[in-house]
C-alpha positions as CSV (number, residue, x, y, z in Angstrom):
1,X,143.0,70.2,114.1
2,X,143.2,67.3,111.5
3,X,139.7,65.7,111.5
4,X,139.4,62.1,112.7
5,X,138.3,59.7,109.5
6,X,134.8,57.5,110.0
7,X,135.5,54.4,110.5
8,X,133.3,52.9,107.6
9,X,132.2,54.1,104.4
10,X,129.1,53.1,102.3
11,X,129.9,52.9,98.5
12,X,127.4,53.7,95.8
13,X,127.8,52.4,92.1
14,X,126.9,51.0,89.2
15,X,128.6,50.5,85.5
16,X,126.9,49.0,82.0
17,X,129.0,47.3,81.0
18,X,128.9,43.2,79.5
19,X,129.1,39.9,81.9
20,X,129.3,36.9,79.8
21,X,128.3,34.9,83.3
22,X,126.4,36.5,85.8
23,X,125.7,33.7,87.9
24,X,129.4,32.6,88.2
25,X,130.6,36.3,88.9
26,X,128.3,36.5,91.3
27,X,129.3,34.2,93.7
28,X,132.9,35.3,93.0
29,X,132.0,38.5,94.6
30,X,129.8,37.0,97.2
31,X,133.1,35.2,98.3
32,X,135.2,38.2,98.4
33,X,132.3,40.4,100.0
34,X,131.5,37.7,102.8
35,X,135.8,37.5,103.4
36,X,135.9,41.4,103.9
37,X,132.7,41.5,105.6
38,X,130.6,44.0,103.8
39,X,127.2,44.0,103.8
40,X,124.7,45.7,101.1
41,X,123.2,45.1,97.5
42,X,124.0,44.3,94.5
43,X,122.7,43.1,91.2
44,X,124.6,41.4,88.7
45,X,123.1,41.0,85.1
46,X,123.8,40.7,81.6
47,X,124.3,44.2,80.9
48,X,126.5,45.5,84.1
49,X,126.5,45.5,87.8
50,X,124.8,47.8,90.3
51,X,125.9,48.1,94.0
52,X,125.6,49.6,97.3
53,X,127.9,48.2,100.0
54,X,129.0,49.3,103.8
55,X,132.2,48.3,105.6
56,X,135.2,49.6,107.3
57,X,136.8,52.7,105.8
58,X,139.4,49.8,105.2
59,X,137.7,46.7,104.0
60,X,135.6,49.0,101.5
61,X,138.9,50.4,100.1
62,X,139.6,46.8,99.1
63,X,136.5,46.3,97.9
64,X,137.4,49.6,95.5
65,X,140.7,48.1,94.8
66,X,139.4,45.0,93.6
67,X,136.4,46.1,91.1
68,X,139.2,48.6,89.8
69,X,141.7,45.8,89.1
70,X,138.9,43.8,87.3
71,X,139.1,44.5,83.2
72,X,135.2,44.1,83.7
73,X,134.7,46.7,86.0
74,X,137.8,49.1,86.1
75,X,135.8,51.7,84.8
76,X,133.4,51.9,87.8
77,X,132.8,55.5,89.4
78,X,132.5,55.0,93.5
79,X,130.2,57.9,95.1
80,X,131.7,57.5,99.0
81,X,129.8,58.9,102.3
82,X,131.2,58.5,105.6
83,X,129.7,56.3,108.1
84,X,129.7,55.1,111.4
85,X,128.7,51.4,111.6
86,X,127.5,49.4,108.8
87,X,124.4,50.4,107.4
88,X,122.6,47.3,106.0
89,X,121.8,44.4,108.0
90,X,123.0,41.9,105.7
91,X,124.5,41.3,102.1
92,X,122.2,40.1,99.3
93,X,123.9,39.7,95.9
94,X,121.6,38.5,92.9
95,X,122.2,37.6,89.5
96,X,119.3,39.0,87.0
97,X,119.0,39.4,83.2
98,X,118.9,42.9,83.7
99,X,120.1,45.1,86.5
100,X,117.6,48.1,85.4
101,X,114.5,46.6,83.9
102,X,112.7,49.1,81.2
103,X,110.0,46.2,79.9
104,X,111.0,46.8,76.7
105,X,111.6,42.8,75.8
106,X,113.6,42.4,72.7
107,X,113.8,46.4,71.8
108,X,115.8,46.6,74.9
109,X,118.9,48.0,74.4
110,X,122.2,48.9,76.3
111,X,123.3,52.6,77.1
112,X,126.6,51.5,76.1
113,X,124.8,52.4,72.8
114,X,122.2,54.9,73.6
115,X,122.6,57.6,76.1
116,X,121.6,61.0,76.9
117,X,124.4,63.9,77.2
118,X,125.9,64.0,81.0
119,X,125.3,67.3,82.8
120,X,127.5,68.6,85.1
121,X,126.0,70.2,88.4
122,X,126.4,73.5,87.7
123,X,125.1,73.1,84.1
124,X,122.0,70.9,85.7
125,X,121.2,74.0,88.6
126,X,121.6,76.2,85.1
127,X,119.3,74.2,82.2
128,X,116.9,74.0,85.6
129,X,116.2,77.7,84.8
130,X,115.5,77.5,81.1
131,X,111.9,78.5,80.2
132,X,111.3,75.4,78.1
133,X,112.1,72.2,80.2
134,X,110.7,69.6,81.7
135,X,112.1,68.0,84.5
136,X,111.5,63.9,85.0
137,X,112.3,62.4,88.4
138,X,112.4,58.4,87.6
139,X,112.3,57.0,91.2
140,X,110.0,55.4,93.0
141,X,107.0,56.9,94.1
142,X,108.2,57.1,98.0
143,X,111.8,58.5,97.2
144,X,109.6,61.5,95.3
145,X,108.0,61.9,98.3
146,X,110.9,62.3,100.5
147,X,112.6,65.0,98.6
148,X,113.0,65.8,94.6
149,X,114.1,69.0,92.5
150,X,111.9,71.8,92.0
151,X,108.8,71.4,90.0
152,X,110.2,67.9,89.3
153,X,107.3,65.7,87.1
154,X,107.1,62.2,89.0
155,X,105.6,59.5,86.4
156,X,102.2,58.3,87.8
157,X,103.1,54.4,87.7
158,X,103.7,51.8,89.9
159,X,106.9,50.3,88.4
160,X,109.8,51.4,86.3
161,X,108.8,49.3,83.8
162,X,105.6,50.6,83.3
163,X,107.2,54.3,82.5
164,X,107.3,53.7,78.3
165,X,103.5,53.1,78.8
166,X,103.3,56.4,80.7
167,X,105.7,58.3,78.1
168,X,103.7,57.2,75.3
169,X,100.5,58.2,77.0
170,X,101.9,62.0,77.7
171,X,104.1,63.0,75.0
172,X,102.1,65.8,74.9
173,X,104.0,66.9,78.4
174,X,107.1,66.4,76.5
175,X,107.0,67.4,72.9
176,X,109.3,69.9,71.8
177,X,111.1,70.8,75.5
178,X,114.4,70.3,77.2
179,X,114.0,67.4,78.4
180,X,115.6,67.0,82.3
181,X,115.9,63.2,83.6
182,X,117.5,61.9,87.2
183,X,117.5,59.8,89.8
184,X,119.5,58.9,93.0
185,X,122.8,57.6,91.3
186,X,122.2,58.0,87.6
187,X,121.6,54.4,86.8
188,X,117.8,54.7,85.9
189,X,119.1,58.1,83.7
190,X,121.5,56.3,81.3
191,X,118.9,53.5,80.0
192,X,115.3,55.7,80.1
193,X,117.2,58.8,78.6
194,X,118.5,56.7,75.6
195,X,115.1,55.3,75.9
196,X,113.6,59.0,75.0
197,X,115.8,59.5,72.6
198,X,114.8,56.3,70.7
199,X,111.3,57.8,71.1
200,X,112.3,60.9,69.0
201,X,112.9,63.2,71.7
202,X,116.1,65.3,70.9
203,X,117.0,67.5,73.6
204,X,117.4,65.2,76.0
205,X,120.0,65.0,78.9
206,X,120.3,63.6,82.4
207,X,122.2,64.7,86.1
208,X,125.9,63.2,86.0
209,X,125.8,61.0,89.1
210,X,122.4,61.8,89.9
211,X,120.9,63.7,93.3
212,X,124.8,61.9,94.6
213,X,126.9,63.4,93.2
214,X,124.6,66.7,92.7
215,X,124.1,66.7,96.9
216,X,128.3,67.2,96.9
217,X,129.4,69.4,94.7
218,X,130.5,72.5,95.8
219,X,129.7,75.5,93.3
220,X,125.8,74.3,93.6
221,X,125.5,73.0,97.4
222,X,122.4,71.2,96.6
223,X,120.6,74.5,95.9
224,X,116.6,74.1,94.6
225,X,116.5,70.1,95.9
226,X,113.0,70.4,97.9
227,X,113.4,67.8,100.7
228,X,115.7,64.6,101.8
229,X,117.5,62.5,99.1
230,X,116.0,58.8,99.7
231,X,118.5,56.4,99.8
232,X,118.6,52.5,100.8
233,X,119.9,52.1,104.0
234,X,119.6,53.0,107.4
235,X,119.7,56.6,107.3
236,X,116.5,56.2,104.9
237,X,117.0,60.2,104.0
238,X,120.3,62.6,104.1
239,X,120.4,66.3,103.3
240,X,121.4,67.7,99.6
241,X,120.5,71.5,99.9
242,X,123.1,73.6,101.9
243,X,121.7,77.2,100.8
244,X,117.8,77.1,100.5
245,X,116.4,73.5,102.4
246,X,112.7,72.9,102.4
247,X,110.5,70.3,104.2
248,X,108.3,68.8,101.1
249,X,107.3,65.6,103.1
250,X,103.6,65.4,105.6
251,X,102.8,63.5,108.5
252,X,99.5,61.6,106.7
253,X,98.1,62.3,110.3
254,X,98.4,65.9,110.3
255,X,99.7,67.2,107.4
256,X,102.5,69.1,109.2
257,X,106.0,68.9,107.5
258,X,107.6,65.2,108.8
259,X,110.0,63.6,107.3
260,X,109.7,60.7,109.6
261,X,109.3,57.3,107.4
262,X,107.5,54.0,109.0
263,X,106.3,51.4,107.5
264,X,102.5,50.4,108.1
265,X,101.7,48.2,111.3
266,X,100.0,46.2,109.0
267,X,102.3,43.9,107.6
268,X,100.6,43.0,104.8
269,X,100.5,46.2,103.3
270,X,103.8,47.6,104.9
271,X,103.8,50.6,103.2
272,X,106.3,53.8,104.2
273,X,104.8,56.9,105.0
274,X,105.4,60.1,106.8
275,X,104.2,59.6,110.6
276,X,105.1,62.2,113.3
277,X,106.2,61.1,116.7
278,X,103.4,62.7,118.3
279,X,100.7,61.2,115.7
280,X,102.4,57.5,116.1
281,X,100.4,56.8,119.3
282,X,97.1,58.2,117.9
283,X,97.5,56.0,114.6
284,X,99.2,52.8,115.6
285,X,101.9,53.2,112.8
286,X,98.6,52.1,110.4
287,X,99.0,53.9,107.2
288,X,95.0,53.8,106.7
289,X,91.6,53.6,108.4
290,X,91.3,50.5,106.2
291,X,94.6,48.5,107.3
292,X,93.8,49.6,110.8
293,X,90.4,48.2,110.5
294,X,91.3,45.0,108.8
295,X,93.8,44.1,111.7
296,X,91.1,45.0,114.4
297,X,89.0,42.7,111.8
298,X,91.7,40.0,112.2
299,X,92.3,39.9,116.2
300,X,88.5,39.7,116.3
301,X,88.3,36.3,114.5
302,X,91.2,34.9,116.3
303,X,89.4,35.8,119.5
């Protein structure tokens, strides 16, 4: 029985490579985007572009069409998932200096000069095993959470930019090991790896295509990803490991394995966290004592 194709896609990319005029290419793309109605992210900078679109199966094949027909970006790798309505709620395209920012002012550099080798996913799952490697998950605090590799080492800052800071502070961690970087797509991977190797690091490498492209190949299945893969749309987590799955993420309630994410009834902090059905009602969706309290604190004034 020939299986019936999803009716829209969601595309996941990114490429360095150099825009003399981010500004003006954005709102090309905006044009073509808003005619072919897809809807999603993207940054535009300097030093490449970085995307993440839904649309019809269709419209999202032009979309591929028409980056791979551009001599700017016709070397752009598409990661697809099937899908079955759009999952953003609207498109945002935005022209920055950089479309992965380091902090590294004017020793930035591009990783069109300075990258880490590409592993495979069966060479990742193998240089996993080695007894003299460190493995450094460079996402965001909340996608850790979610789901990471085993005995994956999660920075301890609060932005990407701060991570030099934190490098420099632990070298100690790092000196003389195998060192393992990822992240969801690989973007993060090519600049920070080149950025350890600047450092002095030499055995440095970093997942081809990230947790992506790791989640589909076939030989591994995912196998030693603890958790859900965090990604930036509606479905909010999707399933990597087909041969030993985990739960890694708590209800903050409880503490029983929930891989449920809200975001805090108090706006003003709106933090995600892990919130079981049953502990909603208990906790208001309030990620704290303290936000529930200053709320309570706020309806009390306006009384």
């Amino acid at each position: 029985m020939n299986e019936v194709p999803s009716p829209y896609q969601v595309l996941l990319y990114y490429l360095y490579t150099p825009v003399e005029d981010p500004e003006g290419y954005r709102e090309e793309h905006r044009v073509f985007c808003e005619e072919n109605d897809l809807l999603g992210r993207v940054l535009i900078g300097r030093e490449g572009i970085n995307g993440t679109v839904s649309g019809t199966t269709d419209n999202c094949k032009k979309y591929m069409d028409y980056m791979l027909g551009d001599p700017r970006t016709e070397k752009t790798e598409f990661k697809v998932d099937p899908a079955e309505e759009h999952l953003f709620p609207r498109l945002s395209i935005k022209a920055r200096e950089e479309i992965v920012t380091l902090g590294l002012g004017e020793e930035d550099f591009s990783p069109l000069e300075t990258t880490a080798k590409h592993l495979s996913a069966e060479e990742w799952h193998e240089a996993m095993q080695g007894p003299n490697t460190v493995i450094v998950d460079i996402r965001n605090d909340y996608e850790h959470k979610l789901g990471h590799f085993k005995g994956a080492v999660l920075p301890e800052v609060r932005n990407f930019r701060d991570t030099p800071q934190w490098i420099s502070e632990n070298r100690h961690l790092f000196e003389g090991k195998k060192i393992m970087t990822y992240c969801t797509g690989g973007i993060r991977c090519e600049k920070f790896s080149g950025y350890l190797l600047r450092e002095g690091f030499e055995d440095v490498v970093q997942l081809d295509g990230g947790i992506v492209k790791y989640s589909k190949d076939e030989k591994t299945q995912g196998k030693d990803f603890e958790g859900q893969m965090y990604v930036f749309d509606k479905r909010i987590g999707i399933p990597v490991n087909q041969v030993n799955p985990s739960v890694v993420a708590r209800c903050v309630a409880c503490d029983t394995p929930c891989e449920r994410y809200v975001n805090c009834a108090n706006k003003a902090c709106n933090e995600q966290h892990f919130l079981c059905e049953e502990c909603e009602g208990k906790t208001e969706r309030f990620c704290s004592n303290e936000c529930r309290e200053i709320i309570r604190a706020k309806l009390a004034a306006e009384q």
